[in-house]
C-alpha positions as a Markdown table, in Angstrom:
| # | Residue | x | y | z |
|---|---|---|---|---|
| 1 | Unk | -8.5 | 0.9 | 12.9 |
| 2 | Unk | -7.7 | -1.7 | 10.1 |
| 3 | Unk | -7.5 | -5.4 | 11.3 |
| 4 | Unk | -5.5 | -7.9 | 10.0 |
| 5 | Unk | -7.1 | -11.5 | 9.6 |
| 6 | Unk | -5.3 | -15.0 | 9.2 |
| 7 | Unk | -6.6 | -17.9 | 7.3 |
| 8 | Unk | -9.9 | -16.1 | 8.2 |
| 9 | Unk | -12.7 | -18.9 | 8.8 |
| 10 | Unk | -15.7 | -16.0 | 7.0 |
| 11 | Unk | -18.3 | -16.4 | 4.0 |
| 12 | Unk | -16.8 | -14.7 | 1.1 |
| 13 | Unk | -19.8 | -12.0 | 1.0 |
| 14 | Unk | -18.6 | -11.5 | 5.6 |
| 15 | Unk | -14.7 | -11.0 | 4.3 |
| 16 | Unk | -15.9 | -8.8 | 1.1 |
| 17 | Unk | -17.7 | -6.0 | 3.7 |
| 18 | Unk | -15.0 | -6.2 | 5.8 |
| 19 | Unk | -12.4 | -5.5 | 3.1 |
| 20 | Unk | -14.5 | -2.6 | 2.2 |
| 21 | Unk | -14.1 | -1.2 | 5.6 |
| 22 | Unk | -10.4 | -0.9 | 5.1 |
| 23 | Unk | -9.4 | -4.6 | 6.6 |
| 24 | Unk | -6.5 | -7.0 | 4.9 |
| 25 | Unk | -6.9 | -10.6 | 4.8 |
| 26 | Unk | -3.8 | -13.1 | 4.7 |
| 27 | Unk | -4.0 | -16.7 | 3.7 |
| 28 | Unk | -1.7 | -19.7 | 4.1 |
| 29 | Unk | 0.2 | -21.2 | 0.6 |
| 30 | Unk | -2.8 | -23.6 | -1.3 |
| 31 | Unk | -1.9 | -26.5 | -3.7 |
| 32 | Unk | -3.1 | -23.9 | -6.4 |
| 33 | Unk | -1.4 | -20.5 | -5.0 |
| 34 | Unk | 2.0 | -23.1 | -5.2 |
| 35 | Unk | 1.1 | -23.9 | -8.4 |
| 36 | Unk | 1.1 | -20.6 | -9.6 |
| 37 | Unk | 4.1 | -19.8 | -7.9 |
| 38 | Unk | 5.7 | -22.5 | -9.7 |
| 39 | Unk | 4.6 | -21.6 | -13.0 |
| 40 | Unk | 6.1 | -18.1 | -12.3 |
| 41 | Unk | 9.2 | -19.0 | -10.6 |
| 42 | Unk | 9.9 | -21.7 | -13.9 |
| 43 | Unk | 9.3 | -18.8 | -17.0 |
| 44 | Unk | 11.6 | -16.3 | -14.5 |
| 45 | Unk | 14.2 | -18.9 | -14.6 |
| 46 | Unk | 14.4 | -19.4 | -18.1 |
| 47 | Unk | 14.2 | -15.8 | -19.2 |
| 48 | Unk | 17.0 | -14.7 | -17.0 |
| 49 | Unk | 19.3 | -18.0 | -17.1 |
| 50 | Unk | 22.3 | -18.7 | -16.9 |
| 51 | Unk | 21.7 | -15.9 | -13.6 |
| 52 | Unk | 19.9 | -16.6 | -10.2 |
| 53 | Unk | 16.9 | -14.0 | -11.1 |
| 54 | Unk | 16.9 | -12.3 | -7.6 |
| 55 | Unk | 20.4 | -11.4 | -8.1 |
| 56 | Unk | 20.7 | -10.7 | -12.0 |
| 57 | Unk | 20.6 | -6.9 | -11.9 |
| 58 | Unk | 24.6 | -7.3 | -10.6 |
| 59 | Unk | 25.2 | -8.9 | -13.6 |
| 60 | Unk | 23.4 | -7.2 | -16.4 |
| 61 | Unk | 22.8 | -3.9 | -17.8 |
| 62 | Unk | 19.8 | -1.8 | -16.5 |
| 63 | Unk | 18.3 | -1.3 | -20.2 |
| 64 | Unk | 19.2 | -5.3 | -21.1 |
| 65 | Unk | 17.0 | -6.4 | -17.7 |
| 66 | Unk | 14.4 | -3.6 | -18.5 |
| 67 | Unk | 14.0 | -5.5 | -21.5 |
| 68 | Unk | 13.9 | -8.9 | -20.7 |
| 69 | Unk | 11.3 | -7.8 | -18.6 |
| 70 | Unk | 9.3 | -6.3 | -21.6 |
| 71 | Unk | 8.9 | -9.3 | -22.8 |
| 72 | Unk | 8.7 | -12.0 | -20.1 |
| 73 | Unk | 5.9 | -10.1 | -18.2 |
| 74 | Unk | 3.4 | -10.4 | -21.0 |
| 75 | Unk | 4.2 | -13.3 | -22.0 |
| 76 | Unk | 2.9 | -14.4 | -18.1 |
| 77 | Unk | 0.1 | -12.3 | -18.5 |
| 78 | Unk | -2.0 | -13.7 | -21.1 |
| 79 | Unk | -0.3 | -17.6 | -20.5 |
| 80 | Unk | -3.3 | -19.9 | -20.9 |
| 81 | Unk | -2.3 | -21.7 | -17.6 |
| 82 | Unk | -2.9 | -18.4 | -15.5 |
| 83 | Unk | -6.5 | -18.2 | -16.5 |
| 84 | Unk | -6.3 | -21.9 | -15.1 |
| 85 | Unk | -4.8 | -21.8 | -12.2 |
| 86 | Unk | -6.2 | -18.3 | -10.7 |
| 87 | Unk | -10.0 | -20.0 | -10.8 |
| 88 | Unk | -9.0 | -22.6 | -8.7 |
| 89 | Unk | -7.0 | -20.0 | -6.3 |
| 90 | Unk | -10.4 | -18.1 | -6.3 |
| 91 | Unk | -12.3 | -21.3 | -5.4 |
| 92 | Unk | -10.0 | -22.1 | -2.8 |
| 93 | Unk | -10.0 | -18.8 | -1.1 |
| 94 | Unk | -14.2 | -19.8 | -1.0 |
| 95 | Unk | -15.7 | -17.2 | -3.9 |
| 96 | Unk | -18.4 | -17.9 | -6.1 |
| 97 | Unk | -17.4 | -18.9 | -9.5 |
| 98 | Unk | -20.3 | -17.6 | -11.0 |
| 99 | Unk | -20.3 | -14.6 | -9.5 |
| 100 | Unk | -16.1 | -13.8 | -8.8 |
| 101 | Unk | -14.6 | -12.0 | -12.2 |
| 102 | Unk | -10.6 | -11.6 | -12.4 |
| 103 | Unk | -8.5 | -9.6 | -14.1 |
| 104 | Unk | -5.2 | -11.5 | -15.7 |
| 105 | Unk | -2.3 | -11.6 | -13.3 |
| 106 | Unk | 0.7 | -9.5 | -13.1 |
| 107 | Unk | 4.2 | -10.4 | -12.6 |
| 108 | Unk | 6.1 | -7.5 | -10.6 |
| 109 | Unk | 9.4 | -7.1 | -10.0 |
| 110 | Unk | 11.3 | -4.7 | -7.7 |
| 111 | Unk | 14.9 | -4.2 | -8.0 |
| 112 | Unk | 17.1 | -3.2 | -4.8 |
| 113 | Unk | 19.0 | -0.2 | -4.2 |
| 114 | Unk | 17.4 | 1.6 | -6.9 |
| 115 | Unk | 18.8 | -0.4 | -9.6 |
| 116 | Unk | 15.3 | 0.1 | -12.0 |
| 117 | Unk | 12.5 | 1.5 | -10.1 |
| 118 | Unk | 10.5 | 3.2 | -13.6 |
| 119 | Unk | 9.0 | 1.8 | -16.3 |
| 120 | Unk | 8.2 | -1.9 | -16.4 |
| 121 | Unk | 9.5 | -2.1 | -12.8 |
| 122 | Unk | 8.0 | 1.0 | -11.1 |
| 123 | Unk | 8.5 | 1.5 | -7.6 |
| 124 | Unk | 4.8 | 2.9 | -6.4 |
| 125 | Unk | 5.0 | 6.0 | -4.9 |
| 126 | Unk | 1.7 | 5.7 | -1.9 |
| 127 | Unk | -1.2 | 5.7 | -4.2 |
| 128 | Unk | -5.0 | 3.6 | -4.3 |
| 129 | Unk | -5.7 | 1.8 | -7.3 |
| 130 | Unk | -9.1 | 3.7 | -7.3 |
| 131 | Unk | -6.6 | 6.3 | -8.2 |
| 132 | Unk | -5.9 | 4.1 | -11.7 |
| 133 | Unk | -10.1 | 4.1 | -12.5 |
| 134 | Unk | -10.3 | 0.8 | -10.6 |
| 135 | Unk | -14.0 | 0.3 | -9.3 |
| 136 | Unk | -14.1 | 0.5 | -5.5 |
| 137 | Unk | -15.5 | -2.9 | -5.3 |
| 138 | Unk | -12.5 | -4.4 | -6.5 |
| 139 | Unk | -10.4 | -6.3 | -4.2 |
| 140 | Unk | -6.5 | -6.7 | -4.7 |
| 141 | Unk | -4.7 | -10.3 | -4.6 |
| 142 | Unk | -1.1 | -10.4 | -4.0 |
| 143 | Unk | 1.1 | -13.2 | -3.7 |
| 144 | Unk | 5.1 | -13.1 | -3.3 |
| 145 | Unk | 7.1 | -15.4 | -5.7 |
| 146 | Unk | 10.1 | -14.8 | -3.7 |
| 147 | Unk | 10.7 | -14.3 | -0.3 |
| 148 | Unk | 9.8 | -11.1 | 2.1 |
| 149 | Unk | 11.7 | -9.0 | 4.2 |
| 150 | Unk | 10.5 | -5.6 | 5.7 |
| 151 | Unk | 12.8 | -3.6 | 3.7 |
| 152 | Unk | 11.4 | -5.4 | 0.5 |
| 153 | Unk | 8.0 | -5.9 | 0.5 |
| 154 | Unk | 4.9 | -3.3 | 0.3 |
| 155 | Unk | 3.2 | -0.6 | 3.0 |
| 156 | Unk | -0.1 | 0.3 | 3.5 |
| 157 | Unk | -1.0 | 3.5 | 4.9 |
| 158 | Unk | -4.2 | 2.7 | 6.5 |
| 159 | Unk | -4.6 | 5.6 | 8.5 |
| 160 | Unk | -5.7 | 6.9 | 5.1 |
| 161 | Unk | -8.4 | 4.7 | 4.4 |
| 162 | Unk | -11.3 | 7.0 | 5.4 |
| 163 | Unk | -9.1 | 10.1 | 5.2 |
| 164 | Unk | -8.9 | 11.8 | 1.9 |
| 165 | Unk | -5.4 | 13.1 | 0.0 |
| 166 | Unk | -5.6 | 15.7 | -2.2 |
| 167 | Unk | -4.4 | 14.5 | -5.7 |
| 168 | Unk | -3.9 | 14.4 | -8.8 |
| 169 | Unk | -6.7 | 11.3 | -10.4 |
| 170 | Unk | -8.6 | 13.6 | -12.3 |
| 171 | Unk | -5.4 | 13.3 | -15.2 |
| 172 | Unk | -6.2 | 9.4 | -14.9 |
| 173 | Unk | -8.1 | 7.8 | -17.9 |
| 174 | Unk | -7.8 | 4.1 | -18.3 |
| 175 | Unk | -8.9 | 3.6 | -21.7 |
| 176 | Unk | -6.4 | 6.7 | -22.7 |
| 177 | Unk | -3.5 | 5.3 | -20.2 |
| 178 | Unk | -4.0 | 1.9 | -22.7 |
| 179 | Unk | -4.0 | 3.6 | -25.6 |
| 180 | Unk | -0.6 | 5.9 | -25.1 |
| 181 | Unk | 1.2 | 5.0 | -22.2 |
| 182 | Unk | 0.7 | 0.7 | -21.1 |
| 183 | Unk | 3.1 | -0.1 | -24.1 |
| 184 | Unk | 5.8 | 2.0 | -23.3 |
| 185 | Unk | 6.9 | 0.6 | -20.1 |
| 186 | Unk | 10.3 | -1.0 | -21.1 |
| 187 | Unk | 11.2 | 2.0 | -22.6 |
| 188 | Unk | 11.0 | 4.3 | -19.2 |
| 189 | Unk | 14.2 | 3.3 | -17.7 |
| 190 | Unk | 15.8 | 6.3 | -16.2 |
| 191 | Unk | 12.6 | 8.6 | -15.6 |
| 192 | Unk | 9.3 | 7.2 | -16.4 |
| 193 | Unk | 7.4 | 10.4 | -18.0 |
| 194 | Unk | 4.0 | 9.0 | -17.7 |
| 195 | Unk | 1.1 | 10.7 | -16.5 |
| 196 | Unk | 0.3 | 9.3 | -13.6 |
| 197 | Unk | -2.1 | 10.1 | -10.6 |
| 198 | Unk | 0.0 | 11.1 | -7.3 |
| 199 | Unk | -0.7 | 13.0 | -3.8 |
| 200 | Unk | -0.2 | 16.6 | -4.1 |
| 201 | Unk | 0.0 | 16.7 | -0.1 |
| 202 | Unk | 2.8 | 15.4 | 2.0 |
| 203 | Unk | 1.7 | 11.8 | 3.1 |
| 204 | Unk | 2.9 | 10.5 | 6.5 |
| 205 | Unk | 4.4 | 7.2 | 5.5 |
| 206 | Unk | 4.8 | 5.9 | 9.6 |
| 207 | Unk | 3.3 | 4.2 | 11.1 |
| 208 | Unk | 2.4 | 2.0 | 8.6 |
| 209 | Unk | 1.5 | -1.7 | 8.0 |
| 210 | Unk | 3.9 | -4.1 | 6.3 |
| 211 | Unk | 2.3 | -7.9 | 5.7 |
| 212 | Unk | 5.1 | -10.6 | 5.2 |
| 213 | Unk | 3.3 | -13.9 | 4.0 |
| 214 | Unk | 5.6 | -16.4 | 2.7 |
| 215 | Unk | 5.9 | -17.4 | -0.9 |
| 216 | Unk | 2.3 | -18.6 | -2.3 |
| 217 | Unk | 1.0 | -16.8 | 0.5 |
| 218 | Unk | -2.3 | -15.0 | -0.4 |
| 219 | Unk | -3.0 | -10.8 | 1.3 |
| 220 | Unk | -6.0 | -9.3 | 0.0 |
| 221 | Unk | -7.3 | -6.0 | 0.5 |
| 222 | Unk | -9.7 | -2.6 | -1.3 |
| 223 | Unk | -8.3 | -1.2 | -4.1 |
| 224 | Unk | -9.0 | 1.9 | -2.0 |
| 225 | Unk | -6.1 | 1.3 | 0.1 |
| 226 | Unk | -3.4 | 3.5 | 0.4 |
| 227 | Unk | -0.5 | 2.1 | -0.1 |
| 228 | Unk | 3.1 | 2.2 | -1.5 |
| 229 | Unk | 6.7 | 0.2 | -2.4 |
| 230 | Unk | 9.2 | -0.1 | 0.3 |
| 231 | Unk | 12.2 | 1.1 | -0.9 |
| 232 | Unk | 14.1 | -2.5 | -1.8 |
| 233 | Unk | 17.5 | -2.4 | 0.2 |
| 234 | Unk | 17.3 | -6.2 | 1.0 |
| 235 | Unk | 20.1 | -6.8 | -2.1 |
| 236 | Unk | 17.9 | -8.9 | -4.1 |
| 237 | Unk | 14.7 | -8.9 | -6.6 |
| 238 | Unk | 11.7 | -9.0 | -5.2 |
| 239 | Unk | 9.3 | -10.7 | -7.6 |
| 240 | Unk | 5.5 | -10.9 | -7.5 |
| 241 | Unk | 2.0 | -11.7 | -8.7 |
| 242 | Unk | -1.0 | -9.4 | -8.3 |
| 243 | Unk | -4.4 | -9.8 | -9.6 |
| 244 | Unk | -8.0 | -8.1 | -8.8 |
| 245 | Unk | -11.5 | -9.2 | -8.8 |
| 246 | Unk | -14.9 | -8.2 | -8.4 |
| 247 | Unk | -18.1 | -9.6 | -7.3 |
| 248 | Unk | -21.2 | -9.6 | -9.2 |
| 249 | Unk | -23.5 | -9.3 | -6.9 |
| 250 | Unk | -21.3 | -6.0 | -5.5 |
| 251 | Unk | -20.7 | -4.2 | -8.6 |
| 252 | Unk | -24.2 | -4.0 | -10.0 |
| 253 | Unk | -25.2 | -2.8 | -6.5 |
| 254 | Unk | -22.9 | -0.3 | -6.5 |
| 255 | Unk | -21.2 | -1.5 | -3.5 |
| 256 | Unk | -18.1 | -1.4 | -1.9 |
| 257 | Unk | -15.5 | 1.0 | -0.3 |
| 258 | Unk | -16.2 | 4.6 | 0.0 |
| 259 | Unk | -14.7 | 7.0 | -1.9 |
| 260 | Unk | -13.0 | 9.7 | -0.5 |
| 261 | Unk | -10.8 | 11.1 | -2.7 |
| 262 | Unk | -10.9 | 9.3 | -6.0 |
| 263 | Unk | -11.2 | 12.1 | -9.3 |
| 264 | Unk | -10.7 | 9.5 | -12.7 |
| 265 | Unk | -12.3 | 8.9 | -15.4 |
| 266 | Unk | -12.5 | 5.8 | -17.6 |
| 267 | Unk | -12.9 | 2.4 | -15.9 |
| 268 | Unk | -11.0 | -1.0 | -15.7 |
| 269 | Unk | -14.4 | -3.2 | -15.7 |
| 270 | Unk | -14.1 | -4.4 | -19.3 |
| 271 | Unk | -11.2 | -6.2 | -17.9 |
| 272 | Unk | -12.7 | -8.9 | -15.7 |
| 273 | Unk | -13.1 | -13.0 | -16.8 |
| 274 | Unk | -16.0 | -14.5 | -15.0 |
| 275 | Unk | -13.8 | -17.9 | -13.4 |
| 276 | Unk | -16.6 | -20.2 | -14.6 |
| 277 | Unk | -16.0 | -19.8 | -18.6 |
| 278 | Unk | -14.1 | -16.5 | -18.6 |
| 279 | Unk | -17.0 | -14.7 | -19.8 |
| 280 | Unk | -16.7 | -10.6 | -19.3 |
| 281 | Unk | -18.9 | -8.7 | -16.6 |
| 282 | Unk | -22.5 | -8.1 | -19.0 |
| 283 | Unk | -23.0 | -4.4 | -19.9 |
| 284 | Unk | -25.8 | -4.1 | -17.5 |
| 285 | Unk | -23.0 | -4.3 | -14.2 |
| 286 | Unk | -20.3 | -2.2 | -16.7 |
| 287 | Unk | -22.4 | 0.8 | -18.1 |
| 288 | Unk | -22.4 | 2.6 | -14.6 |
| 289 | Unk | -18.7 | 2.5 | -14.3 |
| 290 | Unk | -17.7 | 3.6 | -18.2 |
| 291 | Unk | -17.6 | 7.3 | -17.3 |
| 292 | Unk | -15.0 | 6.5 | -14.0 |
| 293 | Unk | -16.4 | 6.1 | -10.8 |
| 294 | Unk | -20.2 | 6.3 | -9.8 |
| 295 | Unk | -20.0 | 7.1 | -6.6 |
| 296 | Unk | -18.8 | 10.8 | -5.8 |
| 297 | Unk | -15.6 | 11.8 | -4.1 |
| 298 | Unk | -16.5 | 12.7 | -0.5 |
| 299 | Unk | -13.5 | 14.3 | 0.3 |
């Protein structure tokens, strides 16, 4: 049975197991977590002005907000002041900075009442991110920008945690899903044709698990979760920041969550910036990962 922990009082390497056994982990708003919010809720409101941002798909066209997505959101991505600001978070939170590598944050959006739900704002179908060649060490962190209501925020599926899906990973390469696919986002407005990996077996979506921390608020879990977006009928935008990291220690040891279903290929470990001098993981913890996951599926 998953558990859910608040403001947990653990060492990092106590929560780290823990997540790896399928728990989630919610923290109270930091002085840096509201600094990042801040940072993000400032470039939204000057890419969409004169609109409110939450309520600016009732005022513009569905291609004209796709694209002022396509370029606000990587413009966030590789701002200089995230690759501040998201070391301190991780500091905060109590990981090593020697040892804690992130990737660089991501701002989501998801419209309501189906408004844009491909493309540069895709509404996740129930999925893990070891699905997407992530390394099952990784741990997720997600913060809301704005705030959360059940019918707009995200579901897990934790029943699913030890229990494999049959799907479709094994069309999943990271390094090819970069090359073709990443840069195309804006363009997928009313279908999005990308390959992507999904279950090929009816999932039961209830019970599930819906965490509601409040803007700045910090939820952490495996990136061998199951879990999905909850169809966004709350009339607004919900807007977002994710992020992943990795421990050193864990991925050269080959730990973490088990894989139960998990077919890719490729891997997303040339991604992650060491916090103390954003340094990438050496070859040495990389190489095992390069041809997708090292440990076998199970299920």
């Amino acid at each position: 049975m998953t558990a859910l922990y608040l403001d947990a009082n653990l060492t990092d390497d106590e929560r780290r197991h823990r997540l790896y056994q399928g728990d989630l982990f919610v923290y109270a708003p930091s002085p840096e977590s509201l600094e990042l919010v801040a940072f993000a809720r400032e470039m939204l409101r000057q890419a969409f002005a004169p609109h409110d941002p939450e309520l600016a798909q009732y005022s513009m066209p569905v291609a004209d907000f796709a694209a002022l997505l396509g370029e606000l959101k990587p413009k966030f991505i590789h701002h200089p002041e995230c690759k501040r600001l998201l070391p301190a978070l991780l500091q905060r939170l109590g990981c090593d900075p020697h040892k804690t590598y992130f990737d660089v944050p991501r701002l989501r959006s998801a419209t309501s009442d189906e408004y844009l739900t491909t493309g540069i704002a895709y509404a996740f179908h129930p999925h893990r991110d070891t699905w997407y060649s992530a390394p099952f060490c990784q741990i997720n962190c997600w913060l809301p920008i704005t705030a959360l209501s059940p019918d707009n925020c995200m579901a897990f599926h934790s029943r699913y945690f030890a229990q494999p899906v049959r799907n479709s990973s094994e069309i999943y390469n990271y390094q090819e899903w970069n090359r073709t696919s990443r840069f195309n986002a804006a363009q997928q407005i009313n279908a999005d044709t990308r390959p992507q990996p999904k279950a090929l077996e009816p999932v039961e979506l209830q019970p599930d698990v819906r965490v509601l921390p409040p803007p700045g608020g910090i939820l952490l879990f495996s990136a061998a979760q199951l879990h999905s977006t909850v169809p966004n009928t709350s009339r607004r935008t919900r807007f977002s920041i994710d992020f992943r990291i990795v421990n050193l220690d864990d991925a050269t040891a080959l730990r973490g969550a088990r894989n139960v279903d998990s077919r890719c290929t490729g891997s997303t470990m040339g991604d992650y910036l060491r916090c103390t001098d954003l340094a990438h993981l050496p070859s040495a913890a990389t190489a095992p990962y390069e041809a997708g996951p090292p440990q076998a599926a199970t299920g």
